[in-house]
PyMOL Python script that loads the backbone (N, CA, C, O; Angstrom):
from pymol import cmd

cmd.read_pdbstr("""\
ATOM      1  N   UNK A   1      16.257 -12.303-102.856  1.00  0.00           N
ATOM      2  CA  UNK A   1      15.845 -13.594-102.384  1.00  0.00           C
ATOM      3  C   UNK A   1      16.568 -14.667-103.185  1.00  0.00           C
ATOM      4  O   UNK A   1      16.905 -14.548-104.363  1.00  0.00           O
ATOM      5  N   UNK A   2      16.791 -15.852-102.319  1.00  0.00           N
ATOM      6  CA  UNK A   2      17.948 -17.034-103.246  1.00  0.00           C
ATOM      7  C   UNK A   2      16.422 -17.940-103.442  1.00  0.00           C
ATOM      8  O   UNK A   2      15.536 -18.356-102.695  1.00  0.00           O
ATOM      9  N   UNK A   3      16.718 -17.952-104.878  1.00  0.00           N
ATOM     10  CA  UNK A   3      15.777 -19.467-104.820  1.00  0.00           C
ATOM     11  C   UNK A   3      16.526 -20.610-105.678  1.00  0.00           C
ATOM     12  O   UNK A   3      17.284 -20.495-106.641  1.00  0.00           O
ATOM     13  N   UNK A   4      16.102 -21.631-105.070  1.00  0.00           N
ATOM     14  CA  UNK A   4      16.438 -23.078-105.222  1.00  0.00           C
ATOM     15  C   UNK A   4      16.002 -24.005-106.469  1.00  0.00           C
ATOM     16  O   UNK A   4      15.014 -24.733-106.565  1.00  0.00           O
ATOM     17  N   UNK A   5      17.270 -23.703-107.602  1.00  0.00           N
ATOM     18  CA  UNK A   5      16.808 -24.023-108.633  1.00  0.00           C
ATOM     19  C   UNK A   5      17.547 -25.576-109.087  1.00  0.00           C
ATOM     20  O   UNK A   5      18.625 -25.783-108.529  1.00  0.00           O
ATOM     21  N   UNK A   6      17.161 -26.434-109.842  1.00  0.00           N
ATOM     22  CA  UNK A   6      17.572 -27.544-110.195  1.00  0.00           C
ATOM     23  C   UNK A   6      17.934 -27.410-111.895  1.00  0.00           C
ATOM     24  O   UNK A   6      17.051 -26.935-112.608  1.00  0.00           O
ATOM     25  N   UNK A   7      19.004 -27.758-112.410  1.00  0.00           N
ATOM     26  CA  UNK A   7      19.419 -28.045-113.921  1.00  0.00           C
ATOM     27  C   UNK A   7      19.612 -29.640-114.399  1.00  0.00           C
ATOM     28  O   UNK A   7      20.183 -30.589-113.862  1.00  0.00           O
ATOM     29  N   UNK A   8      19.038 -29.529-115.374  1.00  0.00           N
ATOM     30  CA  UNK A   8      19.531 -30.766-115.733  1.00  0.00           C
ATOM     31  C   UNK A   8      20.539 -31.237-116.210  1.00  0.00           C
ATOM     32  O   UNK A   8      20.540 -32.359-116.716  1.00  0.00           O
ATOM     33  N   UNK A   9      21.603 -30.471-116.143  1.00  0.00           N
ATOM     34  CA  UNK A   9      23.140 -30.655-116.663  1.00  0.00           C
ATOM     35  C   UNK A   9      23.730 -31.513-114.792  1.00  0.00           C
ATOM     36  O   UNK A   9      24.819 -32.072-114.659  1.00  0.00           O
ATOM     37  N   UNK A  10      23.048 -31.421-114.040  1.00  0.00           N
ATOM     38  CA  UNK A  10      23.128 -31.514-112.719  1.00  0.00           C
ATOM     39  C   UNK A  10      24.422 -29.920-112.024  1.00  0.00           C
ATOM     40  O   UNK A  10      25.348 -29.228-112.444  1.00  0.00           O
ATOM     41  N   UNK A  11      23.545 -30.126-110.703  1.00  0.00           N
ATOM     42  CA  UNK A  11      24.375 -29.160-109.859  1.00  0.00           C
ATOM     43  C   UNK A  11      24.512 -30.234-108.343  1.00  0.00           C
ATOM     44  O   UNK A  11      24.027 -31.344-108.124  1.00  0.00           O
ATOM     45  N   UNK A  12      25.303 -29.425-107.565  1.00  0.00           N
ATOM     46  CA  UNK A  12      25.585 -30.084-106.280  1.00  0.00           C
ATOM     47  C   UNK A  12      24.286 -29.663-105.581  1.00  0.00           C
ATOM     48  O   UNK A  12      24.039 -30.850-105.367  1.00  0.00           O
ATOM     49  N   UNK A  13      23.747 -29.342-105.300  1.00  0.00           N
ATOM     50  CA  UNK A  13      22.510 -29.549-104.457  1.00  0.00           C
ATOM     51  C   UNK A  13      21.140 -30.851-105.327  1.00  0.00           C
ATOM     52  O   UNK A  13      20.056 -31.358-105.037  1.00  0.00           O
ATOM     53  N   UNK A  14      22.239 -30.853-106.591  1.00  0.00           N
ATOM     54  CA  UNK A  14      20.629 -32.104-107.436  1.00  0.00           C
ATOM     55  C   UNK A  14      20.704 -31.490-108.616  1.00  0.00           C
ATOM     56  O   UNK A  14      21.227 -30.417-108.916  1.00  0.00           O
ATOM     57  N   UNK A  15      19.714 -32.845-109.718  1.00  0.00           N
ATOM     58  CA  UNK A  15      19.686 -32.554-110.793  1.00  0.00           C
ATOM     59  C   UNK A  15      18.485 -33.311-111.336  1.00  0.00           C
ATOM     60  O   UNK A  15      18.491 -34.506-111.038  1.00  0.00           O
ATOM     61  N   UNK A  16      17.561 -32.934-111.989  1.00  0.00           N
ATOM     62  CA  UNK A  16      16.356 -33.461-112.229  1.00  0.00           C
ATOM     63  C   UNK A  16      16.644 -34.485-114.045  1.00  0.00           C
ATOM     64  O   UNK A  16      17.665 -34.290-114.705  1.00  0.00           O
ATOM     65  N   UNK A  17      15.974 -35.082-114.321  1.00  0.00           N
ATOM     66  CA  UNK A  17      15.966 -35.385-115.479  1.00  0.00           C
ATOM     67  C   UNK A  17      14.777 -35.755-116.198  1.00  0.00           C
ATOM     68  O   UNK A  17      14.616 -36.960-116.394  1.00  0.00           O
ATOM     69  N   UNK A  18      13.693 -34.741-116.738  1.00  0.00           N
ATOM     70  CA  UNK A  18      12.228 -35.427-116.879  1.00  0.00           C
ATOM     71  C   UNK A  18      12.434 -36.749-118.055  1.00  0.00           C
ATOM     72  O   UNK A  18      11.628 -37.670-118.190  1.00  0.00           O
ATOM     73  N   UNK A  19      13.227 -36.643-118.543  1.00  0.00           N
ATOM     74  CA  UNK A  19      13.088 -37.553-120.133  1.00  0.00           C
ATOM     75  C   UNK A  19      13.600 -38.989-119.669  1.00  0.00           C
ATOM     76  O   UNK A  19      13.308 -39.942-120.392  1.00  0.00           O
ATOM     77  N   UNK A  20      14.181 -39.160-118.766  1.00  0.00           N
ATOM     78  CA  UNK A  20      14.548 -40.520-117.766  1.00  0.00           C
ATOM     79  C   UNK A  20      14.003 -40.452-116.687  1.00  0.00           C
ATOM     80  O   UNK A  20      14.502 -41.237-115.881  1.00  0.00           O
ATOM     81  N   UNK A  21      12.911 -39.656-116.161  1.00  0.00           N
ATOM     82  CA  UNK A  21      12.868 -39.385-114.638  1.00  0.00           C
ATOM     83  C   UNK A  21      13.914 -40.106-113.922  1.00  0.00           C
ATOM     84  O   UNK A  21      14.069 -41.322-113.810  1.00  0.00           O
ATOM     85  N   UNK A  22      14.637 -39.097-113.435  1.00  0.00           N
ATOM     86  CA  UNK A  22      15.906 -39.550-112.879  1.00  0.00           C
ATOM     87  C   UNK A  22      15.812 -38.384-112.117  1.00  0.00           C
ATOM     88  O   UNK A  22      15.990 -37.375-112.798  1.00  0.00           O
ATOM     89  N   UNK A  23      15.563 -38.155-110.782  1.00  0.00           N
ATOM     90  CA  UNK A  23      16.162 -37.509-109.895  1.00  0.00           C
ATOM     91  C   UNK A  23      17.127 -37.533-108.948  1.00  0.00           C
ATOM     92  O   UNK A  23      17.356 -38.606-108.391  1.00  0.00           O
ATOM     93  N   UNK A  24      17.799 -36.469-108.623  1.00  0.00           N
ATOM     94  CA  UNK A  24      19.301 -36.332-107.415  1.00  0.00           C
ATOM     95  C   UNK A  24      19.155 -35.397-106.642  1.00  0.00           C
ATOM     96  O   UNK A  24      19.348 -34.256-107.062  1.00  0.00           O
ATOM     97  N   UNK A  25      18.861 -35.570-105.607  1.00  0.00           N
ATOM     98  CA  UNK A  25      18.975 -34.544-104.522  1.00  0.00           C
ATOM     99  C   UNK A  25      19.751 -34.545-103.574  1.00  0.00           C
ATOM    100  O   UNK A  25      19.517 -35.510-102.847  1.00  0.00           O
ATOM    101  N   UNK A  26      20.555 -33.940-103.227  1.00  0.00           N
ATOM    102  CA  UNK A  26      21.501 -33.857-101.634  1.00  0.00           C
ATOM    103  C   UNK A  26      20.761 -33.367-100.617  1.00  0.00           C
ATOM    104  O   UNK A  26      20.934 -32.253-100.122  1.00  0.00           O
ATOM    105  N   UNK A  27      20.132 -33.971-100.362  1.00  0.00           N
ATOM    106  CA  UNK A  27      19.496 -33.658 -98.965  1.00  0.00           C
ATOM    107  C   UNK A  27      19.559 -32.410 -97.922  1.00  0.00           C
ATOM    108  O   UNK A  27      18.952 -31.356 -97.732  1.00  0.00           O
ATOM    109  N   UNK A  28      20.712 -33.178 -97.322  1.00  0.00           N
ATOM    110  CA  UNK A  28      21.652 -31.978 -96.443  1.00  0.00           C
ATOM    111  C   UNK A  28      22.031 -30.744 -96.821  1.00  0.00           C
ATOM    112  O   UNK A  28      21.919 -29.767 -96.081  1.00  0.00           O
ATOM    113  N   UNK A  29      22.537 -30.702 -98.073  1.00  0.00           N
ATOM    114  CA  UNK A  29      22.288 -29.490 -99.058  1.00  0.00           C
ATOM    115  C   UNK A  29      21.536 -28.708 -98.733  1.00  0.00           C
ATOM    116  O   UNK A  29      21.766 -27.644 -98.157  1.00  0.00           O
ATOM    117  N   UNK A  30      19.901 -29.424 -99.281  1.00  0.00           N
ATOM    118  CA  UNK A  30      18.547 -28.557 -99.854  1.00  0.00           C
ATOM    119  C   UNK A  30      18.198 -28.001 -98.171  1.00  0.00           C
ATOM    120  O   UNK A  30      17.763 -26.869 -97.957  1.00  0.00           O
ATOM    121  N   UNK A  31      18.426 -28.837 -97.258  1.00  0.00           N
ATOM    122  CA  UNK A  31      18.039 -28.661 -95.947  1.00  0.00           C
ATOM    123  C   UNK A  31      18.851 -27.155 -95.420  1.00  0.00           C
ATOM    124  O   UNK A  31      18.235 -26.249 -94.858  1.00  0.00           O
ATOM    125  N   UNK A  32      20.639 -27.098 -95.790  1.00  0.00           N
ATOM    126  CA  UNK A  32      21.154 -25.860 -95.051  1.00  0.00           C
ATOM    127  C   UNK A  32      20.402 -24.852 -96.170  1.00  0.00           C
ATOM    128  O   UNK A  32      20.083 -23.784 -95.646  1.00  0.00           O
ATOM    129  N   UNK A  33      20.142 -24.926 -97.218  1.00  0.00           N
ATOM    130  CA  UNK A  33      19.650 -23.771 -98.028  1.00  0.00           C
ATOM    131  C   UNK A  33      18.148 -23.021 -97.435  1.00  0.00           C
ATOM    132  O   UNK A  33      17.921 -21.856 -97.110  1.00  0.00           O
ATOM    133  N   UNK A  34      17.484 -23.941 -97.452  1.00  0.00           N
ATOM    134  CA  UNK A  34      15.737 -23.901 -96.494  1.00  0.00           C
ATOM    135  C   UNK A  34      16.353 -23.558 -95.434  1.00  0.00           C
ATOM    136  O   UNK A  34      15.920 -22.411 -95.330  1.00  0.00           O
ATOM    137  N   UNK A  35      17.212 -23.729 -94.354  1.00  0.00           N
ATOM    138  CA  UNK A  35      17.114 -23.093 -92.959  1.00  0.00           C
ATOM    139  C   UNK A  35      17.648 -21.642 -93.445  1.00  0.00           C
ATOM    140  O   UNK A  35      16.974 -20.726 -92.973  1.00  0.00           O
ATOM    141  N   UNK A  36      18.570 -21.288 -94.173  1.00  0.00           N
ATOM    142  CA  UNK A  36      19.562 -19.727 -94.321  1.00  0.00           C
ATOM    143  C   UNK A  36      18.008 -19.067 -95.166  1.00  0.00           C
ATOM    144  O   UNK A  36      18.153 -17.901 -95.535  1.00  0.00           O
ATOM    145  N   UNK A  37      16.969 -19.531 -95.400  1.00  0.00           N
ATOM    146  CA  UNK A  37      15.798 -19.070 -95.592  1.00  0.00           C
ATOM    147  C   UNK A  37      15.459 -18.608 -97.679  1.00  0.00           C
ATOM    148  O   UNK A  37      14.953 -17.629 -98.228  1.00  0.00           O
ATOM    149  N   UNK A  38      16.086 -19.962 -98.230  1.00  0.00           N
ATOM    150  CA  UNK A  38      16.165 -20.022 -99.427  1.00  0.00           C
ATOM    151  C   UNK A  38      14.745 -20.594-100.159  1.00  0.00           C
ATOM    152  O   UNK A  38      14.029 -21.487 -99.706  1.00  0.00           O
ATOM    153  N   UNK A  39      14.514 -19.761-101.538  1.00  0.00           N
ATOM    154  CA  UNK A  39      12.947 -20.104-101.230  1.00  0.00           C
ATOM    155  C   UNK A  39      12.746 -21.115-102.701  1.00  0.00           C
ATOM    156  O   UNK A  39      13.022 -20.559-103.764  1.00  0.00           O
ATOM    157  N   UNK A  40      12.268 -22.587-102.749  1.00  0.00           N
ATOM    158  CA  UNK A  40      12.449 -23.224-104.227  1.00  0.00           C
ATOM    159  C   UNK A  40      11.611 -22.751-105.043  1.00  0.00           C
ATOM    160  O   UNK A  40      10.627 -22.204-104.545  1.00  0.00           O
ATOM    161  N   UNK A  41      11.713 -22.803-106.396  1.00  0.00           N
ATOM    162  CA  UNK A  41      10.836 -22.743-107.347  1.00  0.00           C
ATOM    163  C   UNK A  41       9.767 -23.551-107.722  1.00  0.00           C
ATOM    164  O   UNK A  41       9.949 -24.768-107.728  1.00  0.00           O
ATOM    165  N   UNK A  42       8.614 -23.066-108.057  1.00  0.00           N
ATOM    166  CA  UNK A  42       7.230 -23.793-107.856  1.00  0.00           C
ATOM    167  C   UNK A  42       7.664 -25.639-108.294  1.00  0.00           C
ATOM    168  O   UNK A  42       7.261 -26.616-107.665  1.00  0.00           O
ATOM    169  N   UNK A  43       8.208 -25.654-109.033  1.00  0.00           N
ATOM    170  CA  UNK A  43       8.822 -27.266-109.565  1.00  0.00           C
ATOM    171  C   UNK A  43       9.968 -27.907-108.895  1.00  0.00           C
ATOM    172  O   UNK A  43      10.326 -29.072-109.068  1.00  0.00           O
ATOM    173  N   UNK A  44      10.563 -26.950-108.036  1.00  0.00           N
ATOM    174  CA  UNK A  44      11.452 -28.132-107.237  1.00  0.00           C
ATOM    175  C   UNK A  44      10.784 -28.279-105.866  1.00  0.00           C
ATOM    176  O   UNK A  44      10.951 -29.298-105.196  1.00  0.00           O
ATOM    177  N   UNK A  45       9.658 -26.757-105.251  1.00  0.00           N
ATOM    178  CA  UNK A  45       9.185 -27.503-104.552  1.00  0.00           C
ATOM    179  C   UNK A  45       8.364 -28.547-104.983  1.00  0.00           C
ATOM    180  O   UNK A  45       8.358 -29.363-104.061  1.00  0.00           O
ATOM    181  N   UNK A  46       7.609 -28.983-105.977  1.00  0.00           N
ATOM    182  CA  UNK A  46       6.762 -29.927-106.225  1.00  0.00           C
ATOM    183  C   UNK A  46       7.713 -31.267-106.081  1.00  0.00           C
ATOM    184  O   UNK A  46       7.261 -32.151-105.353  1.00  0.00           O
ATOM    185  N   UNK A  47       9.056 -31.509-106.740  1.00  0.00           N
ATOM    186  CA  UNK A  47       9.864 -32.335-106.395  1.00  0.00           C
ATOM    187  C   UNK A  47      10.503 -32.734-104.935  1.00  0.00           C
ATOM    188  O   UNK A  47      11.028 -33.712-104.403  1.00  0.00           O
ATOM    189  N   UNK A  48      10.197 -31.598-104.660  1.00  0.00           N
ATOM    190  CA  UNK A  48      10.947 -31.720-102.908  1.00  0.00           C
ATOM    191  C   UNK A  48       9.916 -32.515-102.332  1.00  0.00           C
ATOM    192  O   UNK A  48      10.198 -33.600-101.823  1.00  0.00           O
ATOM    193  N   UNK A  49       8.755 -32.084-102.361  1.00  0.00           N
ATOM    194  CA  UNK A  49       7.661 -32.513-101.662  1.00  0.00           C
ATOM    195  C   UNK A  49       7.426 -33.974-102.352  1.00  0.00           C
ATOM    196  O   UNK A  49       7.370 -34.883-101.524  1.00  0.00           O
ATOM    197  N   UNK A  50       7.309 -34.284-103.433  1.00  0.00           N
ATOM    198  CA  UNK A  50       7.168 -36.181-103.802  1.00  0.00           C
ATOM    199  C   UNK A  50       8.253 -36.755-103.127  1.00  0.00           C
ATOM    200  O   UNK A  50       7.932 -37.910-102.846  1.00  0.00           O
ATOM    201  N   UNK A  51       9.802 -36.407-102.587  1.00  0.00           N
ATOM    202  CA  UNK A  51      10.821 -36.787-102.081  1.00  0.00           C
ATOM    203  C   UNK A  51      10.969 -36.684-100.379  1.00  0.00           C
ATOM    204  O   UNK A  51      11.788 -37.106 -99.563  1.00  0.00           O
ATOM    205  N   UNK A  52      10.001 -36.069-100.326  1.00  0.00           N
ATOM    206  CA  UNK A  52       9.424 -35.907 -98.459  1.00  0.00           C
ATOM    207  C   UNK A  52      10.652 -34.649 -97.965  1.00  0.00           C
ATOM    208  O   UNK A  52      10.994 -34.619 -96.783  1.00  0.00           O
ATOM    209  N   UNK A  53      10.929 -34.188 -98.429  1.00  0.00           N
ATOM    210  CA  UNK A  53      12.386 -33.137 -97.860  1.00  0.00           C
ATOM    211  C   UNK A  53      11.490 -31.978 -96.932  1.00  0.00           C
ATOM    212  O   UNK A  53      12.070 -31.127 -96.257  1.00  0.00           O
ATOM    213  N   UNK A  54      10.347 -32.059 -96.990  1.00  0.00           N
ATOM    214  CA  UNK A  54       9.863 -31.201 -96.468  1.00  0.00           C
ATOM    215  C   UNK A  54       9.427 -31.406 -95.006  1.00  0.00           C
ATOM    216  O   UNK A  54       9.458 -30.630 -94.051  1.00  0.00           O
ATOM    217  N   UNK A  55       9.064 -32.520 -95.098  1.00  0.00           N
ATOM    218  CA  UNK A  55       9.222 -33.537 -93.670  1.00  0.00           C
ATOM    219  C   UNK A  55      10.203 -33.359 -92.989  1.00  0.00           C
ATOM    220  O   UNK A  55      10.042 -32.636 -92.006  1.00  0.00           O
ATOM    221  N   UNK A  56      11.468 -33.890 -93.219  1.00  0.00           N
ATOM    222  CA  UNK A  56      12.906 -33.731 -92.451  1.00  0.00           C
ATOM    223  C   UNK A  56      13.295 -31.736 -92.115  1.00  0.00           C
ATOM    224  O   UNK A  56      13.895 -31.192 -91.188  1.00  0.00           O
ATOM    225  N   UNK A  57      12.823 -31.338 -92.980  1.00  0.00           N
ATOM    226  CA  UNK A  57      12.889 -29.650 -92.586  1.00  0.00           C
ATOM    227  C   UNK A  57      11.862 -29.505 -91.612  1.00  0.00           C
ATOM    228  O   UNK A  57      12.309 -28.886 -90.646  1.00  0.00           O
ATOM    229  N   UNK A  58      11.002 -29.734 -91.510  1.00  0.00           N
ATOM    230  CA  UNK A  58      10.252 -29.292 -90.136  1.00  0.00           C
ATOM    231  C   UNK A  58      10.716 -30.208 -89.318  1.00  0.00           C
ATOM    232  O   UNK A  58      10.399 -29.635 -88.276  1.00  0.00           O
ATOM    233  N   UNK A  59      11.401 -31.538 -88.839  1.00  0.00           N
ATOM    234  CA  UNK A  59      11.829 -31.685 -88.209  1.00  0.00           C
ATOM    235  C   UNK A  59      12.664 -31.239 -87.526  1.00  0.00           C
ATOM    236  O   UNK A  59      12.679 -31.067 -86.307  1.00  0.00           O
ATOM    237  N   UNK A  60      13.733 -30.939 -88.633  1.00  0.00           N
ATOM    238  CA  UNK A  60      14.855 -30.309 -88.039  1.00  0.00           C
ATOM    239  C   UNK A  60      14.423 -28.490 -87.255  1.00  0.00           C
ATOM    240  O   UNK A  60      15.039 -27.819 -86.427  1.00  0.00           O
ATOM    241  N   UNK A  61      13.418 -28.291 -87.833  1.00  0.00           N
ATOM    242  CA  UNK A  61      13.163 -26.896 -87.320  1.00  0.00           C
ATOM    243  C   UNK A  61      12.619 -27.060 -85.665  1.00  0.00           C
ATOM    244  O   UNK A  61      12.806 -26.294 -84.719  1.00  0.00           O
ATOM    245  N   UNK A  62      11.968 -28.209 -85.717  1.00  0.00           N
ATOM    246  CA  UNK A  62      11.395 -28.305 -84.388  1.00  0.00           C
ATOM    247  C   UNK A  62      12.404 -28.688 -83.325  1.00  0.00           C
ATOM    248  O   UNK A  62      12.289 -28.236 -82.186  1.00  0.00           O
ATOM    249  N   UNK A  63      13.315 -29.445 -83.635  1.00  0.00           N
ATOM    250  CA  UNK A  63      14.688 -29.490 -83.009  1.00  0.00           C
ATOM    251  C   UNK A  63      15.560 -28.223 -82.413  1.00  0.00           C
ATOM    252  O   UNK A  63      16.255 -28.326 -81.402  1.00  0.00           O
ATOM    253  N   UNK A  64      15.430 -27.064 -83.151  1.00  0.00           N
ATOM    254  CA  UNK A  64      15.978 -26.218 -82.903  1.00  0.00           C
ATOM    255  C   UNK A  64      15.216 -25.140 -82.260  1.00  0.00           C
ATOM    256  O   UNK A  64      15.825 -24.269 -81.639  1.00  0.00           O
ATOM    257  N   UNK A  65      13.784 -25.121 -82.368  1.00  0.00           N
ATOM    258  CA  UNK A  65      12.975 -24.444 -81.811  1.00  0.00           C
ATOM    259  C   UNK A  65      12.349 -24.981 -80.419  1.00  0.00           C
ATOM    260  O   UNK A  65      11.512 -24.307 -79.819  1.00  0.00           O
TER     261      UNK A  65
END
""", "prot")
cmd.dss("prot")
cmd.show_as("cartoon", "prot")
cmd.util.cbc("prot")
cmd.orient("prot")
């Protein structure tokens, strides 16, 4: 199973920063990873979800379904 991890050195899908809260997410990214059925870790989903990404993924799912 791929899961969807965030570093704080940053990566191309995002990079968290608790000591500045500074977050980066690529969207479109996190979105093709969630459809190829990639699963996040309990803390980036918690981040995904304050950032609404979870919203635009069921959208897009309902689009295709």
């Amino acid at each position: 199973m791929v899961k969807l991890r965030l570093k704080r050195c940053g990566r191309k899908v995002g990079f968290y920063d608790p000591i500045k809260n500074q977050t980066y997410l690529n969207v479109p990214a996190i979105l093709y990873f969630l459809e190829k059925g990639a699963q996040p870790t309990e803390t980036v989903y918690d981040i995904l979800k304050k950032a609404e990404v979870f919203k635009e993924f069921r959208l897009n799912q309902a689009k295709f379904n």
